[in-house]
gemmi code that builds the backbone of each chain (N, CA, C; Angstrom):
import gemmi

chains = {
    "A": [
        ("UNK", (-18.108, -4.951, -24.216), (-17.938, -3.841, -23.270), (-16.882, -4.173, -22.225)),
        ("UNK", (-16.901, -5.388, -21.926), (-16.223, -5.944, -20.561), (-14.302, -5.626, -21.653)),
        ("UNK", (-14.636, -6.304, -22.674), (-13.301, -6.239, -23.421), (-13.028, -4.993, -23.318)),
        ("UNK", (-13.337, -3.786, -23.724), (-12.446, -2.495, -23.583), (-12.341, -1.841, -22.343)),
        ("UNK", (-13.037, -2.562, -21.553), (-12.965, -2.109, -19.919), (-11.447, -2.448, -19.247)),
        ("UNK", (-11.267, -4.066, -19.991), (-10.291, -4.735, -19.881), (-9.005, -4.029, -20.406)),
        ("UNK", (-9.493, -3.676, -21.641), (-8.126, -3.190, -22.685), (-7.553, -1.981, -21.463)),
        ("UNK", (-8.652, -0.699, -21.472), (-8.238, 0.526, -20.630), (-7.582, -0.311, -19.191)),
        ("UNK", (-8.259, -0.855, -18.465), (-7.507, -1.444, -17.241), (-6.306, -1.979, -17.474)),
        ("UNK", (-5.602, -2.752, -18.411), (-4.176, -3.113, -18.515), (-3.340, -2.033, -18.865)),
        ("UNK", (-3.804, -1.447, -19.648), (-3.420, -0.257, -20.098), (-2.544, 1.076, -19.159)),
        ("UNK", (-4.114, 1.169, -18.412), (-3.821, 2.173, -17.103), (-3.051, 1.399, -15.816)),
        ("UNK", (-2.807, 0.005, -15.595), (-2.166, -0.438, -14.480), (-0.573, -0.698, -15.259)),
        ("UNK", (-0.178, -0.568, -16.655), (0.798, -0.496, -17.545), (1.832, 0.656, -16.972)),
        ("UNK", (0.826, 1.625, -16.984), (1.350, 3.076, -16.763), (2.113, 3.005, -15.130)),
        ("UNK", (0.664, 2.966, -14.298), (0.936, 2.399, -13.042), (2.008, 1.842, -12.501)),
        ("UNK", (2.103, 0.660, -13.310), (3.764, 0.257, -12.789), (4.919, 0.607, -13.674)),
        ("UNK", (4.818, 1.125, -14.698), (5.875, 2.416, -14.827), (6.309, 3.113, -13.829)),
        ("UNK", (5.183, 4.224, -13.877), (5.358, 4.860, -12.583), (6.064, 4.323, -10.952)),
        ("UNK", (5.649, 3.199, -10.471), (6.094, 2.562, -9.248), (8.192, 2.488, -9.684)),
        ("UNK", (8.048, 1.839, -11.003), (9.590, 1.282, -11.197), (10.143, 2.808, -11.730)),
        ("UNK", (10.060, 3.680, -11.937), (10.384, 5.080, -12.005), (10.777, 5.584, -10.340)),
        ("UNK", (10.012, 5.275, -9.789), (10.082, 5.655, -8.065), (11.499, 4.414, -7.635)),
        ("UNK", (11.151, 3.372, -7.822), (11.763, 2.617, -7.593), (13.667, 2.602, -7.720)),
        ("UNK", (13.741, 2.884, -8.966), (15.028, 3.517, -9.860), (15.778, 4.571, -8.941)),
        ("UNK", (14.875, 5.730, -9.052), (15.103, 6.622, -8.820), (14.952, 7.432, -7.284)),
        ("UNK", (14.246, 6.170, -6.526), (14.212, 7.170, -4.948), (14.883, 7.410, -4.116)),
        ("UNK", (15.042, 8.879, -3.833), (16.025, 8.897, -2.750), (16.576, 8.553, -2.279)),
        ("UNK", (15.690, 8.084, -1.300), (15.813, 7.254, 0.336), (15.161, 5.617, -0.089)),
        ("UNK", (16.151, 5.055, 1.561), (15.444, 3.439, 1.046), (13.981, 3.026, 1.411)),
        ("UNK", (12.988, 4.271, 2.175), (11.779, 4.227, 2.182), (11.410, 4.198, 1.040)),
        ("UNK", (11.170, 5.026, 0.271), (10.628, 5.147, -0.745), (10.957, 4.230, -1.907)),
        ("UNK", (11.821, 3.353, -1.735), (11.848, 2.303, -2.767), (11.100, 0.763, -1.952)),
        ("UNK", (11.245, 1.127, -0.387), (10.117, -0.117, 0.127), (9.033, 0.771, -0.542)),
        ("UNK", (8.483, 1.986, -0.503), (7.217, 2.021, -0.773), (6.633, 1.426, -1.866)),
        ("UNK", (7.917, 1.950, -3.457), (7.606, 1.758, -4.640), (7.495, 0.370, -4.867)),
        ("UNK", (8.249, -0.602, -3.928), (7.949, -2.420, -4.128), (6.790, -2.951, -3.727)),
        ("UNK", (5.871, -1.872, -2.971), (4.826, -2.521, -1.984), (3.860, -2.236, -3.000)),
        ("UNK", (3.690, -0.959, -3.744), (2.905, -0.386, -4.426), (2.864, -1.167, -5.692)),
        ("UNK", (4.254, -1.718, -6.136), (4.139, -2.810, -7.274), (3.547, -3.725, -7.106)),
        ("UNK", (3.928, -4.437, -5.976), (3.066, -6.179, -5.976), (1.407, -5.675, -5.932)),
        ("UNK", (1.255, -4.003, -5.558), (-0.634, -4.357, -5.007), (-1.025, -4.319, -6.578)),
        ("UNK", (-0.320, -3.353, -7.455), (-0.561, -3.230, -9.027), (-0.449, -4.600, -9.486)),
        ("UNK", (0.899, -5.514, -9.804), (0.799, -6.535, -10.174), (-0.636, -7.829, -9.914)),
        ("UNK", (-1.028, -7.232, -8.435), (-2.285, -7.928, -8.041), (-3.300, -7.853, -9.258)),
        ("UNK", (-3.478, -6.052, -9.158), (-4.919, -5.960, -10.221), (-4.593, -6.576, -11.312)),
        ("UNK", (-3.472, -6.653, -11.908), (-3.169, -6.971, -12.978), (-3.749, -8.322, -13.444)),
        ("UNK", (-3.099, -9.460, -12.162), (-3.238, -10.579, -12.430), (-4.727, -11.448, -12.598)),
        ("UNK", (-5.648, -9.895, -11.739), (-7.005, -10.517, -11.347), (-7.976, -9.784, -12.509)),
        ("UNK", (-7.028, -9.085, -12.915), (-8.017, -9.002, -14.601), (-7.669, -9.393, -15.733)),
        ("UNK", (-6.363, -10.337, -15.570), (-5.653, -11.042, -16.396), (-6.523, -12.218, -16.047)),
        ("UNK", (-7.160, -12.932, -15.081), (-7.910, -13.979, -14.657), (-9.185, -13.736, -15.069)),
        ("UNK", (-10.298, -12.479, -15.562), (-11.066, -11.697, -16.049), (-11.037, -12.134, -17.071)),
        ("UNK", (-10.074, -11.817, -18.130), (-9.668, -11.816, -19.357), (-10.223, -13.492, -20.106)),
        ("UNK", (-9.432, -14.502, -19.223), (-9.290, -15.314, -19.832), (-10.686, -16.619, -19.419)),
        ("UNK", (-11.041, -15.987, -17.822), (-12.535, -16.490, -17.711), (-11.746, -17.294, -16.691)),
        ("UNK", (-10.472, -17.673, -15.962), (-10.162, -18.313, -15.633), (-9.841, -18.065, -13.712)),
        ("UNK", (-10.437, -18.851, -12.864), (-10.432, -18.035, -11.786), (-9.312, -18.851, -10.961)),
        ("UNK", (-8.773, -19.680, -11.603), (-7.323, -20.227, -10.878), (-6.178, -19.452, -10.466)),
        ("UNK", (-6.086, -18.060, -10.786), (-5.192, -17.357, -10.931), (-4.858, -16.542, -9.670)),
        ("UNK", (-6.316, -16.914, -9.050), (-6.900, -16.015, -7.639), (-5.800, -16.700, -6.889)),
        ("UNK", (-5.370, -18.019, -6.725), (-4.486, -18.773, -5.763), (-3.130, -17.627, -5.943)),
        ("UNK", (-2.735, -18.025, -6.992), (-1.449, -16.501, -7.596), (-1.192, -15.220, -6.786)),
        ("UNK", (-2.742, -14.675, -6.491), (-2.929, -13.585, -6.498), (-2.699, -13.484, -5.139)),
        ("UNK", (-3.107, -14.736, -4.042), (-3.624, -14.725, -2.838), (-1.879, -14.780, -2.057)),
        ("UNK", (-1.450, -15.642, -3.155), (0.192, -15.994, -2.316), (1.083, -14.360, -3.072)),
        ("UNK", (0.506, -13.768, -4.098), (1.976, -12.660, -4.458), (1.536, -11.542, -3.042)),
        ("UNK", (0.044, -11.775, -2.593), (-0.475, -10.644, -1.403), (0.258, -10.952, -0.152)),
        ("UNK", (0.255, -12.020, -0.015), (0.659, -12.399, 0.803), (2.716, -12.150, 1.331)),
        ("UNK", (2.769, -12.553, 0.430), (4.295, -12.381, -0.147), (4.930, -10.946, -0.104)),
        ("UNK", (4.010, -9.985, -0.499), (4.119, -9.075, -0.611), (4.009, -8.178, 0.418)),
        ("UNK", (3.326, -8.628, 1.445), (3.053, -8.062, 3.049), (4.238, -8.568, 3.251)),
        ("UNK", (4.527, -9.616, 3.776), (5.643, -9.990, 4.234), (7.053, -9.241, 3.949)),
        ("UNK", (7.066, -9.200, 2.926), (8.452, -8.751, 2.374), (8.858, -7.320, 3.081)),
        ("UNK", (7.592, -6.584, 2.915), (7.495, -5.386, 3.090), (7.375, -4.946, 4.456)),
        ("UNK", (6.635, -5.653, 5.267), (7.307, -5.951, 7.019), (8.893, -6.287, 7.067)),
        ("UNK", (9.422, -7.270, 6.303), (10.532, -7.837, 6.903), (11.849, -6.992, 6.612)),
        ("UNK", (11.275, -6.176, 5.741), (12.662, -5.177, 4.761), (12.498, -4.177, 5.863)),
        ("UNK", (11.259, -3.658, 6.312), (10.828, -2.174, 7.505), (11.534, -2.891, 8.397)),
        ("UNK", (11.336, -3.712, 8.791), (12.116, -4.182, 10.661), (13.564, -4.447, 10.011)),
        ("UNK", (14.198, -4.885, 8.974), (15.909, -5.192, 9.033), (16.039, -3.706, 9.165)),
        ("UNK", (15.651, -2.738, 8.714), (15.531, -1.207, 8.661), (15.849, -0.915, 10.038)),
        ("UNK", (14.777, -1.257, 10.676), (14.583, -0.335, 11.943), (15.304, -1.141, 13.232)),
        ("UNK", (15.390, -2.202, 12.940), (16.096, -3.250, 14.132), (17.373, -3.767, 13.872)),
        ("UNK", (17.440, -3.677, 12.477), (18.669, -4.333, 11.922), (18.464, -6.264, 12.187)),
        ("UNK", (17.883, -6.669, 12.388), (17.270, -7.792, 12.222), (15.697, -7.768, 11.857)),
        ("UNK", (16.094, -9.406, 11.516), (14.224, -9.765, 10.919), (13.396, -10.234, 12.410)),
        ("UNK", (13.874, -11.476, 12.784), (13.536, -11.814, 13.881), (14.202, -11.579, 15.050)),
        ("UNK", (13.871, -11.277, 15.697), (14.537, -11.003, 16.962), (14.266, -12.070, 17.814)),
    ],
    "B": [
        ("UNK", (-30.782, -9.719, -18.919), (-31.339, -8.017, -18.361), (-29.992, -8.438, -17.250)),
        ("UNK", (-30.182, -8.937, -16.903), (-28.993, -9.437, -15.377), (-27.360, -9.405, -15.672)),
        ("UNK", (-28.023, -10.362, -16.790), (-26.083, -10.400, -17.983), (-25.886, -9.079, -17.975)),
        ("UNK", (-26.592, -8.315, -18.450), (-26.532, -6.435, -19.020), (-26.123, -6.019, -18.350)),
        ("UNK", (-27.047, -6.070, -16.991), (-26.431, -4.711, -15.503), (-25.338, -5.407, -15.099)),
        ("UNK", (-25.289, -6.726, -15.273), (-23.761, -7.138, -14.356), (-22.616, -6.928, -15.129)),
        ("UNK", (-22.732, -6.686, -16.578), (-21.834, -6.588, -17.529), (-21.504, -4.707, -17.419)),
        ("UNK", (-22.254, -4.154, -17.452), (-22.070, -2.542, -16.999), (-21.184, -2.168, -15.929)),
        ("UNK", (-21.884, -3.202, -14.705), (-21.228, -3.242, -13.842), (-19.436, -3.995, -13.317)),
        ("UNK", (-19.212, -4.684, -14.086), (-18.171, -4.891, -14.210), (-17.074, -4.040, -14.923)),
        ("UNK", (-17.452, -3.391, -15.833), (-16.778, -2.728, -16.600), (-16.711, -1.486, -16.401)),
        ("UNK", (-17.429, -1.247, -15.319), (-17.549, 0.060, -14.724), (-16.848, 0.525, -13.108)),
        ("UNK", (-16.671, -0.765, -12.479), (-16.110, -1.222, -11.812), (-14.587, -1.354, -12.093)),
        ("UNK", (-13.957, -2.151, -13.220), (-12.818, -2.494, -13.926), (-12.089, -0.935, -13.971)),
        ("UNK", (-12.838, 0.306, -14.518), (-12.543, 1.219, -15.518), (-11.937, 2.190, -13.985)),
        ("UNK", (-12.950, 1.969, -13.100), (-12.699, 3.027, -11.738), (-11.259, 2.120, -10.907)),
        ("UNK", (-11.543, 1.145, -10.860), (-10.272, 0.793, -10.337), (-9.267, 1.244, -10.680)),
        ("UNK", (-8.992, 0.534, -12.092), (-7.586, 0.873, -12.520), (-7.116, 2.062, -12.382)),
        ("UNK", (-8.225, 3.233, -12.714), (-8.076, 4.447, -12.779), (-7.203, 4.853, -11.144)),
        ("UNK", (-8.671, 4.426, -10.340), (-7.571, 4.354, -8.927), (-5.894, 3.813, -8.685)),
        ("UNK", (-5.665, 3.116, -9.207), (-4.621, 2.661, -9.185), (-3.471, 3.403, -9.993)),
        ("UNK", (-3.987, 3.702, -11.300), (-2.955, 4.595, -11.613), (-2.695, 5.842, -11.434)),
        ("UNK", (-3.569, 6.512, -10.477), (-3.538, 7.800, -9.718), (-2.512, 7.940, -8.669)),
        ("UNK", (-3.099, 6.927, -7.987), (-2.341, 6.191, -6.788), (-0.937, 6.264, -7.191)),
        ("UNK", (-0.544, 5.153, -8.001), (0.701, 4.927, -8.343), (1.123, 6.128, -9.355)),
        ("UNK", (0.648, 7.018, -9.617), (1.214, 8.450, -9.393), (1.633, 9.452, -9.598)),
        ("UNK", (0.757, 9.559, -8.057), (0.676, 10.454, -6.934), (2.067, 9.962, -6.184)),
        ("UNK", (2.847, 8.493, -6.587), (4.333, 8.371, -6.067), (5.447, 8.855, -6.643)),
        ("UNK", (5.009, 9.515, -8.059), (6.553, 10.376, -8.823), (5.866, 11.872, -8.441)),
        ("UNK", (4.658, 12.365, -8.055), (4.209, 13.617, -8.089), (4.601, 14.232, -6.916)),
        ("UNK", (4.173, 13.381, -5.975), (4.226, 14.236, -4.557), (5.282, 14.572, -4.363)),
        ("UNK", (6.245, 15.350, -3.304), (7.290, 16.181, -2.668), (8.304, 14.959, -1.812)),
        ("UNK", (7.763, 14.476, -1.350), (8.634, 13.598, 0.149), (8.184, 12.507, 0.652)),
        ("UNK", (8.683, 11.936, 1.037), (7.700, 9.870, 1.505), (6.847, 10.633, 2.310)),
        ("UNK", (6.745, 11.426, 3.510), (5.403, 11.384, 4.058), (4.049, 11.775, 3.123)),
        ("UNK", (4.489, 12.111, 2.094), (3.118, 12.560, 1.687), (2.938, 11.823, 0.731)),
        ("UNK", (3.916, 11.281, -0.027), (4.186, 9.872, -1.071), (3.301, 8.707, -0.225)),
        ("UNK", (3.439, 8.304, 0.822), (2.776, 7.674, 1.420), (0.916, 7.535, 1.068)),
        ("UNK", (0.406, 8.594, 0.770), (-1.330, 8.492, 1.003), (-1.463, 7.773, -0.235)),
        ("UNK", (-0.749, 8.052, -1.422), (-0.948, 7.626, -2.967), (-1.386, 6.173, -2.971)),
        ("UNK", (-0.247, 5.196, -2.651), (-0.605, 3.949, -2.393), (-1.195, 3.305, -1.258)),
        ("UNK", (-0.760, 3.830, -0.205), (-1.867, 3.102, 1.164), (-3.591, 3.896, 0.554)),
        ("UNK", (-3.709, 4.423, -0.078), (-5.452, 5.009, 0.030), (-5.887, 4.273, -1.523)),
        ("UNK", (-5.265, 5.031, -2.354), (-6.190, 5.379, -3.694), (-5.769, 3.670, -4.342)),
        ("UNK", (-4.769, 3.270, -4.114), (-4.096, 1.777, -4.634), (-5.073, 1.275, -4.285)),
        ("UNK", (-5.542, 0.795, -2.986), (-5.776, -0.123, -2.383), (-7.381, 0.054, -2.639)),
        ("UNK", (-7.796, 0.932, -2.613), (-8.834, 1.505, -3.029), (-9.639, 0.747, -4.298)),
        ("UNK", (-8.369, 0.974, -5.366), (-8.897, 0.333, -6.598), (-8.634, -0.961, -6.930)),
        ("UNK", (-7.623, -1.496, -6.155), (-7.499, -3.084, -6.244), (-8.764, -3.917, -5.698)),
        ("UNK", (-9.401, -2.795, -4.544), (-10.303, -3.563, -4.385), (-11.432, -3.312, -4.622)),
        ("UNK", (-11.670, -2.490, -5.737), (-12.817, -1.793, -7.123), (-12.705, -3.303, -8.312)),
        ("UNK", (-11.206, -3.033, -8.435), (-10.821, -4.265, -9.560), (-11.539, -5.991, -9.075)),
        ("UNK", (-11.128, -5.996, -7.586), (-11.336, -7.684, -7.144), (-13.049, -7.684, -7.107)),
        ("UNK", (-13.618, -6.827, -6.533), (-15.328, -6.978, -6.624), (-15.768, -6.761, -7.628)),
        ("UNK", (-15.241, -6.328, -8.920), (-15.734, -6.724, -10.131), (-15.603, -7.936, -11.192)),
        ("UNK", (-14.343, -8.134, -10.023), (-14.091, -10.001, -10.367), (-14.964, -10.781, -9.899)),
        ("UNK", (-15.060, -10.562, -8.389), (-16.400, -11.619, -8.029), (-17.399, -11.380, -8.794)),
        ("UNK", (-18.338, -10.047, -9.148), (-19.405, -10.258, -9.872), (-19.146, -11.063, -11.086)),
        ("UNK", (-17.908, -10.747, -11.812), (-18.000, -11.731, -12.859), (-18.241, -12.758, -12.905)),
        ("UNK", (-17.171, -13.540, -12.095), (-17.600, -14.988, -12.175), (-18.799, -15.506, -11.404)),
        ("UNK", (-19.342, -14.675, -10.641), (-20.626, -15.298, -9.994), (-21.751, -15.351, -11.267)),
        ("UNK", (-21.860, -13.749, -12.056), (-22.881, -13.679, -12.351), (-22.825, -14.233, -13.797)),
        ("UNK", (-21.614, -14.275, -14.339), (-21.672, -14.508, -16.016), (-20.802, -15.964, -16.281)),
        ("UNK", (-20.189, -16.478, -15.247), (-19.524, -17.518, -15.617), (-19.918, -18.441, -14.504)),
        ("UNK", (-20.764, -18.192, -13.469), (-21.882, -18.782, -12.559), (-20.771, -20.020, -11.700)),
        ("UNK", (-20.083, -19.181, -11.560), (-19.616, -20.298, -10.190), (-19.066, -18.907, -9.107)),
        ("UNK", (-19.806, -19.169, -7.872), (-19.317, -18.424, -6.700), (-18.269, -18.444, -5.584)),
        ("UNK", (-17.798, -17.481, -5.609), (-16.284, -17.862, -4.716), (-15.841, -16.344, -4.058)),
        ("UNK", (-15.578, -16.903, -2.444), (-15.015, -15.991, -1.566), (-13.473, -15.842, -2.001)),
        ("UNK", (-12.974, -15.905, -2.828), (-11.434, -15.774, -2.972), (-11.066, -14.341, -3.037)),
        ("UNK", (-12.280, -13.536, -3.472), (-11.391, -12.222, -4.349), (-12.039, -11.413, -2.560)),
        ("UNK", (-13.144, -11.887, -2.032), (-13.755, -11.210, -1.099), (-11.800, -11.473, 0.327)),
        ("UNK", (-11.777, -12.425, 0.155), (-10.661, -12.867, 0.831), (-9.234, -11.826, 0.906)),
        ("UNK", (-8.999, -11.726, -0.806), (-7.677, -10.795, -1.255), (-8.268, -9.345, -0.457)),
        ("UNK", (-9.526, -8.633, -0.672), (-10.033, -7.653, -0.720), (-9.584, -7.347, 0.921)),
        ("UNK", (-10.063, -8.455, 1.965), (-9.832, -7.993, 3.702), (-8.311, -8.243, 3.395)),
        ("UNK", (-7.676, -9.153, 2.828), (-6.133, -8.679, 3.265), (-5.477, -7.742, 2.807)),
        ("UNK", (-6.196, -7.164, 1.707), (-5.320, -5.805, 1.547), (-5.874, -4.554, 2.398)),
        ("UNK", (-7.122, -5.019, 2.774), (-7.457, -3.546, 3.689), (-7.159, -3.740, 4.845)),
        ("UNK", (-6.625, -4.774, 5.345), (-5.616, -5.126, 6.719), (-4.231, -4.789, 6.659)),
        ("UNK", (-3.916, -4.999, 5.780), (-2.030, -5.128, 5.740), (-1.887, -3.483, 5.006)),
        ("UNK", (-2.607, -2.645, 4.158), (-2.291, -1.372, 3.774), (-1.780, -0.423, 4.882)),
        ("UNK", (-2.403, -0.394, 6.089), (-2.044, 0.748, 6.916), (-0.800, 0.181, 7.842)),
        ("UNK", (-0.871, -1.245, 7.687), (0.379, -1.886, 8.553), (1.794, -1.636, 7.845)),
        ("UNK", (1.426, -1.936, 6.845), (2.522, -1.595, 5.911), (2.831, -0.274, 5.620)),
        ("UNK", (2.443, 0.868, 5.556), (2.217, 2.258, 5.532), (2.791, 2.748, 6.887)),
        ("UNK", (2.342, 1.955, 8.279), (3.152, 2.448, 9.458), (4.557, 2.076, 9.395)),
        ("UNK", (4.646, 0.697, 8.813), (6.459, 0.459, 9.151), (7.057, 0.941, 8.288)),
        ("UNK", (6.730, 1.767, 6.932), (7.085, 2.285, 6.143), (8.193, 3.532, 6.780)),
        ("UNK", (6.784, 4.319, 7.546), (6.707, 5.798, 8.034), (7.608, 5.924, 9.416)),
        ("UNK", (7.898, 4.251, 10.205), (8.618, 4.102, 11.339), (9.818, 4.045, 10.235)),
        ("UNK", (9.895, 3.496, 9.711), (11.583, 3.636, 8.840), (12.652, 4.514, 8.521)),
        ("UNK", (11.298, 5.367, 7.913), (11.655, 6.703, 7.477), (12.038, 7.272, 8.540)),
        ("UNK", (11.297, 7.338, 9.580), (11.512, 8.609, 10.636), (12.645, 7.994, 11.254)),
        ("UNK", (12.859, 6.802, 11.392), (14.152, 6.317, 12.187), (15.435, 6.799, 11.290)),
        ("UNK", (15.240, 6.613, 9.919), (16.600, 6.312, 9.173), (16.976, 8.071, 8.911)),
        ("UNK", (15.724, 9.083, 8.818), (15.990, 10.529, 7.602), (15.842, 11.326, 8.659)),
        ("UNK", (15.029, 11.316, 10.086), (14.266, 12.238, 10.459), (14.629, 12.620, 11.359)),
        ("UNK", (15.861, 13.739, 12.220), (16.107, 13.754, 13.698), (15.538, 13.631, 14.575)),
        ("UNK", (15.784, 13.225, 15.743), (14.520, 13.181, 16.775), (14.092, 14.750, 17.283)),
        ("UNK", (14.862, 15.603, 17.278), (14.420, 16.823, 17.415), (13.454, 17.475, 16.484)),
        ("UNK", (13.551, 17.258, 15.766), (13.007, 18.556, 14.374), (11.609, 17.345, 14.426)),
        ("UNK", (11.367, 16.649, 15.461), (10.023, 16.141, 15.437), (9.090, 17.549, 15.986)),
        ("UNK", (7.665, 17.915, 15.835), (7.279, 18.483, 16.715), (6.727, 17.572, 18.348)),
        ("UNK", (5.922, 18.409, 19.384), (6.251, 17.819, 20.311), (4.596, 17.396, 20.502)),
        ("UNK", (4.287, 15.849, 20.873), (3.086, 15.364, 21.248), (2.546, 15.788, 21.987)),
        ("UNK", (2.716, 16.696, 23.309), (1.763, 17.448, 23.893), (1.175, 16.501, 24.895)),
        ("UNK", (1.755, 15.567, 24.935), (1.796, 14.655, 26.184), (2.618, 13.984, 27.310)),
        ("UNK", (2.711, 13.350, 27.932), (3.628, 12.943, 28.888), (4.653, 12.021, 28.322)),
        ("UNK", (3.930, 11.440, 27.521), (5.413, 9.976, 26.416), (5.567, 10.721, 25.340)),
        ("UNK", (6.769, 11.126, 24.536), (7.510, 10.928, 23.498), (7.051, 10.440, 22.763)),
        ("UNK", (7.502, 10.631, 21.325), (7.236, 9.566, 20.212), (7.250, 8.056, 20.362)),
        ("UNK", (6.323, 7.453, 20.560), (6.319, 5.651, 20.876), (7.184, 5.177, 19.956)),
        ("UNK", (7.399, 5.070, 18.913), (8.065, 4.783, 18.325), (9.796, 4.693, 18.405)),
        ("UNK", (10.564, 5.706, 18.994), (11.350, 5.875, 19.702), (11.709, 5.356, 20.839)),
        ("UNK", (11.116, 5.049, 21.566), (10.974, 4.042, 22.928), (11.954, 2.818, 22.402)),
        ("UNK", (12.728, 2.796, 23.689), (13.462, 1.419, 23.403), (12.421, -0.201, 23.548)),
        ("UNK", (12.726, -1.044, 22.538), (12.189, -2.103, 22.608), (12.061, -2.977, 24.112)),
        ("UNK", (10.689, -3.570, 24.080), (10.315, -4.231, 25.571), (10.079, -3.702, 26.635)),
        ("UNK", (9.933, -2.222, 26.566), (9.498, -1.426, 27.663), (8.161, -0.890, 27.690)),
        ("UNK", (7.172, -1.599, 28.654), (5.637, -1.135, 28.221), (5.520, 0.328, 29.223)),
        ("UNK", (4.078, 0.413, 28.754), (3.424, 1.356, 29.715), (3.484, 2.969, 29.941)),
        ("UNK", (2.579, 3.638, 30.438), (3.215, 5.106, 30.574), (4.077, 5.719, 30.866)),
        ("UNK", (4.455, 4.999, 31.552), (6.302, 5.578, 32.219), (7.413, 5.217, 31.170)),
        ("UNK", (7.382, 4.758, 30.438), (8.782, 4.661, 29.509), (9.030, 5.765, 29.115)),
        ("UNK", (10.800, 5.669, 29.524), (11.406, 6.995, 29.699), (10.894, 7.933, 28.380)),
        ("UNK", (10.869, 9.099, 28.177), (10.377, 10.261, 27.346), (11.430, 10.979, 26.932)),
        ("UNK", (12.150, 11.139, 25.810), (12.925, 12.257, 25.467), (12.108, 13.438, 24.840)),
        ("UNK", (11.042, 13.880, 25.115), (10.354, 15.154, 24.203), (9.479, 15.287, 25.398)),
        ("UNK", (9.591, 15.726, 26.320), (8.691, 15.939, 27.690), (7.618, 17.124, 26.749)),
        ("UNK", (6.534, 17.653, 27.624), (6.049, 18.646, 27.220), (5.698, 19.526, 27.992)),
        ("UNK", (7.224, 19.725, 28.892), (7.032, 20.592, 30.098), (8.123, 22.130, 29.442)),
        ("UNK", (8.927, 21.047, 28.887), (9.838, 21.742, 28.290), (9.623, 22.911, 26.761)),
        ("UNK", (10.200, 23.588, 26.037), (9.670, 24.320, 25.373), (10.107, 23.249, 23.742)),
        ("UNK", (9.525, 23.624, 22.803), (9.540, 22.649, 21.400), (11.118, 22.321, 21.223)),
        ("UNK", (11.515, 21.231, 21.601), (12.733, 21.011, 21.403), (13.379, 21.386, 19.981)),
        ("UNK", (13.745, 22.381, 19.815), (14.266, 22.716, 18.192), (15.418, 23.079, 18.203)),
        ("UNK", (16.985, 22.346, 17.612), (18.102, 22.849, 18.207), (18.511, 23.402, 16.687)),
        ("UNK", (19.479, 24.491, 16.515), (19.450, 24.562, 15.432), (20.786, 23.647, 14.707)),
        ("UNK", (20.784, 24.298, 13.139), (20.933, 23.395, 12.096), (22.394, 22.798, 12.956)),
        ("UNK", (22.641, 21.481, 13.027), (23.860, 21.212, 13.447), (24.299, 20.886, 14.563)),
        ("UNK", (23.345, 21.456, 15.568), (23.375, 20.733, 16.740), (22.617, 19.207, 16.711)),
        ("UNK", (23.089, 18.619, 17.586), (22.985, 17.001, 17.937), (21.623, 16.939, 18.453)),
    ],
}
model = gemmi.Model(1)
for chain_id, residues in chains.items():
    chain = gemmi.Chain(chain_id)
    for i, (resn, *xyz) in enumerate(residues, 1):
        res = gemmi.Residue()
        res.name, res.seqid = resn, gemmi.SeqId(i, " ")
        for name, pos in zip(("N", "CA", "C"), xyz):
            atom = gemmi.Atom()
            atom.name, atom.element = name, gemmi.Element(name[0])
            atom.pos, atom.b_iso = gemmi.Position(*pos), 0.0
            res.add_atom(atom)
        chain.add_residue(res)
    model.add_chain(chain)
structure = gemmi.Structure()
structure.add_model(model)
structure.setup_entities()
């Protein structure tokens, strides 16, 4: 049961980040491609933590903890070069 | 009996997440414009990532019997950093696409905070959108 729960979940977060790199490609404005990068790493998250599911293996959580992490960051630091034209001030 | 409900429960858990997530992610080619592109991933994403991570902890607690705050961990930093990230998003936007006029008007004594020049606290920082004045709306082309 857990296996086709699994199958549909890769499946549907497959689509998911289609969708994000479709936005990404294609957005307008440079908001909306910070959005579509922020929205990727949280997908790539589920991904990785039912890819860690999958294999029974819970080492992957470290992965998961630094792409979150990584992924805040980035996404602060790209909004402020935006809005300040610097990172740190 | 425990294996069973936790096995239901995981997979039931697994099935709603993702689902969240790929709603979420979209609701980012569906919607009209970043402000409303915006709810897709700050709500329904985050939503199901963290449908997906608490069906991770049950797993490994209950069927592979070792317990761990890691996924409880991922779960508060994404429901911390979603709306942070969602505001500097929405400060971006409005700085880079959005005139300061064709804002409507807060209906208070300060202006859009956001607008405020950096390092200036408090109620008195100067106000360009008073609300004494009538809805600042200049038309197409004016400054």
């Amino acid at each position: 049961m857990i296996d086709l729960a699994l199958l549909y979940g890769f499946i549907a977060l497959a689509l998911a980040l289609l969708c994000t790199a479709w936005r990404l490609s294609f957005g307008p404005t440079m908001a909306d491609r910070i959005l579509a990068l922020d929205t990727m790493v949280i997908d790539t998250l589920a991904l990785i933590v039912l890819y860690g599911i999958h294999h029974g293996r819970s080492v992957l959580f470290e992965a998961a903890i630094l792409i979150a992490m990584v992924g805040f960051i980035s996404t602060v630091a790209y909004c402020r070069f935006i809005l300040r034209g610097d990172v740190i001030e | 009996m425990l294996t069973l409900i936790a096995e239901i429960l995981v997979a039931l858990l697994i099935v709603i997440g993702s689902t969240f997530a790929l709603i979420g992610s979209f609701g980012l080619i569906k919607l009209p414009d970043l402000a409303t592109r915006l709810h897709g991933p700050t709500k329904a994403t985050t939503l199901g990532v963290g449908a997906v991570l608490i069906a991770s902890m049950i797993y490994f607690t209950v069927l592979e019997g070792d317990f761990s705050f890691h996924e409880l961990v991922i779960t508060l930093f994404l429901f911390l950093t979603a709306p942070l990230t969602a505001n500097f998003i929405a400060k971006a936007y409005l700085h880079r696409h959005i005139r300061h006029d064709d804002l409507p008007s807060t209906n208070r004594e300060e202006g859009w905070a956001t607008y405020d020049p950096p390092g200036e606290e408090g109620p008195l920082a100067p106000t360009q959108n008073p609300v004494t004045e009538p809805p600042a709306r200049t038309p197409a082309g004016g400054a």
